[in-house]
N, C-alpha and C positions, 0 to 999 in steps of 0.2 A: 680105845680111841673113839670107838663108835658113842658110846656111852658121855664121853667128855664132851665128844660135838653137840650130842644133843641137849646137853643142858648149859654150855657157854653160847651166849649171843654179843655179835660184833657192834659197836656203834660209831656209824656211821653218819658223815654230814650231807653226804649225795644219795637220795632213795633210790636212783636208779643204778646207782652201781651195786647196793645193797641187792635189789631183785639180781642183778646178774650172779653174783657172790654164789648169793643160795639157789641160784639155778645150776650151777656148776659147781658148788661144791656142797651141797647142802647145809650152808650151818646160817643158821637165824641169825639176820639184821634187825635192827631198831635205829630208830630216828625220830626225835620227840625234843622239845625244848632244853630239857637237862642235857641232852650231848652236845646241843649246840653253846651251852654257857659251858659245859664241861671242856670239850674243844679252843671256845676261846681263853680260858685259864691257861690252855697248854699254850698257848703262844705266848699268849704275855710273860709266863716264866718259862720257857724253852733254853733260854742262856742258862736259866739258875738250875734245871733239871739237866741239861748235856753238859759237863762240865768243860769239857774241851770244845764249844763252839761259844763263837764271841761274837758281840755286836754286827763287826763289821763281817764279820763272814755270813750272818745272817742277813742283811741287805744284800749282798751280792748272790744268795741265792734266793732272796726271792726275785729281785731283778730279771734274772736268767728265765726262773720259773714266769714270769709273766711276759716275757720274750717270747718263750717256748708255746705259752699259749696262744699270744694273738696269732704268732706266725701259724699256727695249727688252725686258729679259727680263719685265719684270711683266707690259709690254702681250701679249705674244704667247704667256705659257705658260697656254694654254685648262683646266687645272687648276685656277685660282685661282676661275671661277667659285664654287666653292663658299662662297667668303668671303661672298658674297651672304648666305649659308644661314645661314651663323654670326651674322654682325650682327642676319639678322631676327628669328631664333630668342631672342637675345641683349637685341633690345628688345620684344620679344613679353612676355619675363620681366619684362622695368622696369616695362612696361604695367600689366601685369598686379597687379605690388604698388602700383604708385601709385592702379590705379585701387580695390583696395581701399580704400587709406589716405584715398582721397576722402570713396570712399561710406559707410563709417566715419563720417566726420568730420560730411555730411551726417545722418546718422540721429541721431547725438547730439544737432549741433546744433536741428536742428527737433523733435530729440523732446520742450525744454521747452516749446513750444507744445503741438504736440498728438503724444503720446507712444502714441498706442494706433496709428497709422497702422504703424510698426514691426511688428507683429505681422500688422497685416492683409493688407502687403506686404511679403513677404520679399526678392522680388527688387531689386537692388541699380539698376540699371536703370532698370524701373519707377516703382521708388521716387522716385529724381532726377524724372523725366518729371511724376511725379503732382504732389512738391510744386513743382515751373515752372510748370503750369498752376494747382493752385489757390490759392499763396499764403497766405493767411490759413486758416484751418479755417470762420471764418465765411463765407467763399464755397462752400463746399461742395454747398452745397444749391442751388445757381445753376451749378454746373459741370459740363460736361458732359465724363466720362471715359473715357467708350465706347471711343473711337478707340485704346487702347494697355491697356485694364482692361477683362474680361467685366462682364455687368451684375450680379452677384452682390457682387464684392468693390464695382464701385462702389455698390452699397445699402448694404451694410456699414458703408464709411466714411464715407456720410451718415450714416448713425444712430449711430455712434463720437461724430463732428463734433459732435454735439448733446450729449453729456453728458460730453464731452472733460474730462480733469482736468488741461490742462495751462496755462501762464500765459500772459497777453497779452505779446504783444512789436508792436516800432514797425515803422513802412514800410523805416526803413532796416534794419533786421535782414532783415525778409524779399527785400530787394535782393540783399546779400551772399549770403544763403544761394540765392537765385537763381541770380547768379552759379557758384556755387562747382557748383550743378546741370547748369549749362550745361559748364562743364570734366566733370563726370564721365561726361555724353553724348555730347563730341564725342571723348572719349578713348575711349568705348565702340566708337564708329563707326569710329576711325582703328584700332581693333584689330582688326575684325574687316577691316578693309580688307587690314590687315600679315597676318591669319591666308591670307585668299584668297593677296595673291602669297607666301607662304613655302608655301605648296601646291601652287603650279602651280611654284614654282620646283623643291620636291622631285618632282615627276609628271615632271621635265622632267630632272635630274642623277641623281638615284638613285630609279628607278620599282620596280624589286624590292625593296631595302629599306621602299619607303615602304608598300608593301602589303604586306607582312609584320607591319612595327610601328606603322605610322603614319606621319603628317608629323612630329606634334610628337613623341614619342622618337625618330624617326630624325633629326630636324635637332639634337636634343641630342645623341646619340651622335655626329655630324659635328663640334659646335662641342666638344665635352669631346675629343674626338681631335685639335682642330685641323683637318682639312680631311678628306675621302673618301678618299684616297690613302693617310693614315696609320690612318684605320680599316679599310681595307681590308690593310692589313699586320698588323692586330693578330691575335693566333690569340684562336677563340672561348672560351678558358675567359680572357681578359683583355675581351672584348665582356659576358661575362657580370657582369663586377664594376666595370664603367667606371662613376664616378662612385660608388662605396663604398672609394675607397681608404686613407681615414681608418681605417674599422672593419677591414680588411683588412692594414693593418700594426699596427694595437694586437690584431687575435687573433694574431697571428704573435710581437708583443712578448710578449704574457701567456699563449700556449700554449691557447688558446678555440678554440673553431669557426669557421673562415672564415667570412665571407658569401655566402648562396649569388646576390642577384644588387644588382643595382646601379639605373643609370636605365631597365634592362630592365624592370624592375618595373611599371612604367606600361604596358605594351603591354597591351594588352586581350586578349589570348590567356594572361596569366598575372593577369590582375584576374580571370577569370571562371571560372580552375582554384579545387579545394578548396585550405584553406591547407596540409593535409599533403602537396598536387601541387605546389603553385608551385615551389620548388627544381628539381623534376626539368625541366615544365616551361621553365623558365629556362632551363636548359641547352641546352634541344634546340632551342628558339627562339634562342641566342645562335648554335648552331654555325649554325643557317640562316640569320641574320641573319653573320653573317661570308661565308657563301659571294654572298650577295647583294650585298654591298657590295662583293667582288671583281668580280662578273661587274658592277655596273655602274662599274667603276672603268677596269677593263681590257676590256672588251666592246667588240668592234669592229663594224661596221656600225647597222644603224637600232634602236630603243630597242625591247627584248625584254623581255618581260613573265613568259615564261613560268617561269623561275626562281623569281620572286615569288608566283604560283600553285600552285605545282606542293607550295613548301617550305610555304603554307600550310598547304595540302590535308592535308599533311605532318605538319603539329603538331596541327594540330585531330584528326588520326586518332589522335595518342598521345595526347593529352589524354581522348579519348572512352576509348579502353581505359583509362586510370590512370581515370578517373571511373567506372568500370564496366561500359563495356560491353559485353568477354568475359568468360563467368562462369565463379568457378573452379568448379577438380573438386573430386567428393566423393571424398576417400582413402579407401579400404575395409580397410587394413591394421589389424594387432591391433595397431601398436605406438603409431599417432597414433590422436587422434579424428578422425570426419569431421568439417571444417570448411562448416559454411554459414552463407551469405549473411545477415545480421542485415537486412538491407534489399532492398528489390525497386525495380529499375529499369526499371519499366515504360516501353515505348514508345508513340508516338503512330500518329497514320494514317500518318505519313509511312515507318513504320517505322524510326526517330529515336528514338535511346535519349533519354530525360528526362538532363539536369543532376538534377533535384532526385528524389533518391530518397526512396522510401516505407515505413513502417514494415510486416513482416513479419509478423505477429504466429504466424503457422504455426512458424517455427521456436525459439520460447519452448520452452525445456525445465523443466518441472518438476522434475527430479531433478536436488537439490543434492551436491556434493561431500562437505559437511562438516555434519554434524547439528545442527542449532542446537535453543536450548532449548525453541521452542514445538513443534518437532518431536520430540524427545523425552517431551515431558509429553501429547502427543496417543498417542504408543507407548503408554505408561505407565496411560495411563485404558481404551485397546483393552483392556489386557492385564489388569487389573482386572475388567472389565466379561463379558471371559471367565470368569474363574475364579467370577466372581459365579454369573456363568451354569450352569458347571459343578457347582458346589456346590445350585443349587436343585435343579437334573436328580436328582444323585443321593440329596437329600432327598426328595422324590414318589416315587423308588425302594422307598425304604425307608421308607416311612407317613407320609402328610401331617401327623398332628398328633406325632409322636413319642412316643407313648405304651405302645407297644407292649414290653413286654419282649425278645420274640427281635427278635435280629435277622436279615434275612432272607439266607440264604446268596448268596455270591457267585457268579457265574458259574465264576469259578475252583473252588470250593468244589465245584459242583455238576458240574461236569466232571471227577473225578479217573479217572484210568487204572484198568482192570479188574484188573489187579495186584498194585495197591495196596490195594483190597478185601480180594482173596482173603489179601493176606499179615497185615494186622490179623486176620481172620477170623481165621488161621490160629495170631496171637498171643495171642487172648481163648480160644481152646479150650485151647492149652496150659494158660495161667493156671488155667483152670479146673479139670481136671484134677488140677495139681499142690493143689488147692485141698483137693477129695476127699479125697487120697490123706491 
């Protein structure tokens, strides 16, 4: 036997069942083109070689046999977890409109009874809860609301309840509408139950992503990709626009501006940027959101957190600078002006620049570029107001009342060169002279 093992070798279409073969039983595998065209001969005549199996029995057992596999692949590829993600994320969404479209239906409908309760509570919730307990409005003043309303709105709506303008209705109306209160509470409760496990389930498959952007945008970005595996293959400027790709092939159709982000938009690290920051924002948070989703895709050993910290840390630091909190410089060149800060970004104790900046008012420049008319016409009266001035001076020069025939020589007049003397001097003697003669 020993002898026949070692000179027969098995051929085989899977190498690696070959290496197990001969790991455990020692008899030499091959696997090489000729067994793979040899293999395919045997199927195509498999009916003509087993004489007793026929067409139809061979489709029903390969059928079976590839049954037998996906169901064996589905069970064991530890990947698929994620699917979890998608469905709850998925019914989270349904919830969420149905439970509207209740609580809607609820306020209308009781609002012709007593319609002012709408206003007093807004919450949707609430709402449901209040009118379960007190049914008619004429109970009002008999019910106690404490337990789910402060004591303020519940004064409130006793004293609404009293001069309510809204119409009577019967026992069976307020049954239905009962009813229909009880569905909007218990669908309240069953959400927030689906919110906790989509939470622990995201803390538990993608922990960096999730503290980066959250549960709920990062269980959207998993279910809009299909599963973590295919988000984590996406490059980040495709994580930046995932779920905007309607507007992103009609700017590409009509020549517009891209979008700069997508369901990234919700992450609360670009809800709480300026809106002239959110674009850049977006970006820096999508490329850190893409490396998180790889490291916990492909991340081996126990669940590492420090990626998801780290890239925070990360965004919030660019955020803080595009918000303001390195200041620029003043250019001192003749060719720009210096540029400063219209706003002051004061800090706190913590030394923590403020989000909400403060108006300046130190750097107000009075001096306008371009003359306008009120500022010309203020020139214009200066300029007036001089020469007024000037003109009275040099009337008190020359005699207050004007009466005077001479007038009084001018400083110019009165200062002439010693020169100019002697040479008239010296033209009145001639004259005279010639006069004699």
């Amino acid at each position: 036997m020993q002898t026949k093992k070692s000179s027969e070798v098995l051929a085989l279409s899977d190498p690696k069942l070959g290496g197990v073969i001969k790991e455990k039983f020692g008899i030499k595998c091959m696997h090489d083109n000729s067994v793979d065209e040899l293999l395919r001969g045997i199927r195509n005549q498999v009916t003509n070689l087993v004489s007793e199996l026929s067409d139809q029995d061979l489709k029903s057992m390969s059928l079976g046999l590839s049954h037998s596999l996906s169901r064996y692949k589905l069970k064991f590829i530890p990947d698929k977890v994620d699917t979890m993600i998608v469905q709850a994320i998925s019914l989270l969404d349904d919830l969420d409109k149905e439970l509207n479209t209740y609580a809607m239906r609820v306020r209308e409908w009781y609002g012709w009874h007593f319609p002012e309760l709408s206003k007093i509570v807004p919450d949707n919730i609430l709402f449901a809860k209040t009118v379960k307990k007190m049914a008619m409005r004429t109970n009002a003043a008999t019910t106690d609301l404490t337990d789910f309303l402060p004591e303020e709105l519940e004064k409130e709506i006793k004293e609404a309840a009293q001069i309510s303008m809204g119409t009577e209705i019967s026992e069976e109306d307020i049954s239905n509408i009962s009813s229909l209160c009880d569905q909007v509470i218990s669908i309240s409760e069953y959400r927030q139950q689906l919110y906790e496990y989509l939470k622990n389930r995201m803390s538990a498959i993608a922990p960096n992503l999730t503290i980066l952007v959250g549960e709920l945008v990062g269980a959207r970005l998993i279910a809009h990709a299909g599963s973590l595996l295919n988000l984590a293959k996406h490059p980040a400027s495709t994580v930046q626009i995932l779920g905007a790709e309607k507007a992103l092939f009609r700017a590409l159709k009509t020549k517009h501006e891209t979008p700069k982000y997508g369901l990234i938009y919700h992450a609360s690290l670009v809800g709480q940027s300026a809106p002239k920051n959110k674009g850049k924002i977006s970006r820096v948070l999508a490329a850190k959101a893409s490396l998180a989703a790889r490291y916990d895709t492909f991340g081996e050993g126990e669940t590492n957190t420090e990626i998801g910290i780290s890239s925070r840390a990360a965004v919030e630091q660019r955020l803080q600078t595009l918000e303001g909190g390195v200041q620029h410089k003043i250019s001192g060149t003749g060719k720009g002006k210096a540029k400063m800060e219209k706003y002051d970004n004061k800090k706190d104790s913590n030394n923590q620049t403020r989000n909400t900046a403060q108006y300046n008012s130190a750097t107000d420049s009075t001096i306008t570029m371009e003359t306008t008319p009120a500022v010309e016409e203020k020139k214009k009266d200066k300029k007036e107001k001089k020469e007024k001035k000037q003109k009275k001076e040099k009337k008190e020069k020359n005699g207050t009342n004007g009466e005077d025939m001479e007038v009084a020589p001018t400083e110019s007049k009165k200062r002439k060169p010693a020169e100019e003397d002697d040479g008239e001097k010296k033209k009145k003697k001639k004259k005279k002279e010639k006069s004699d003669e």
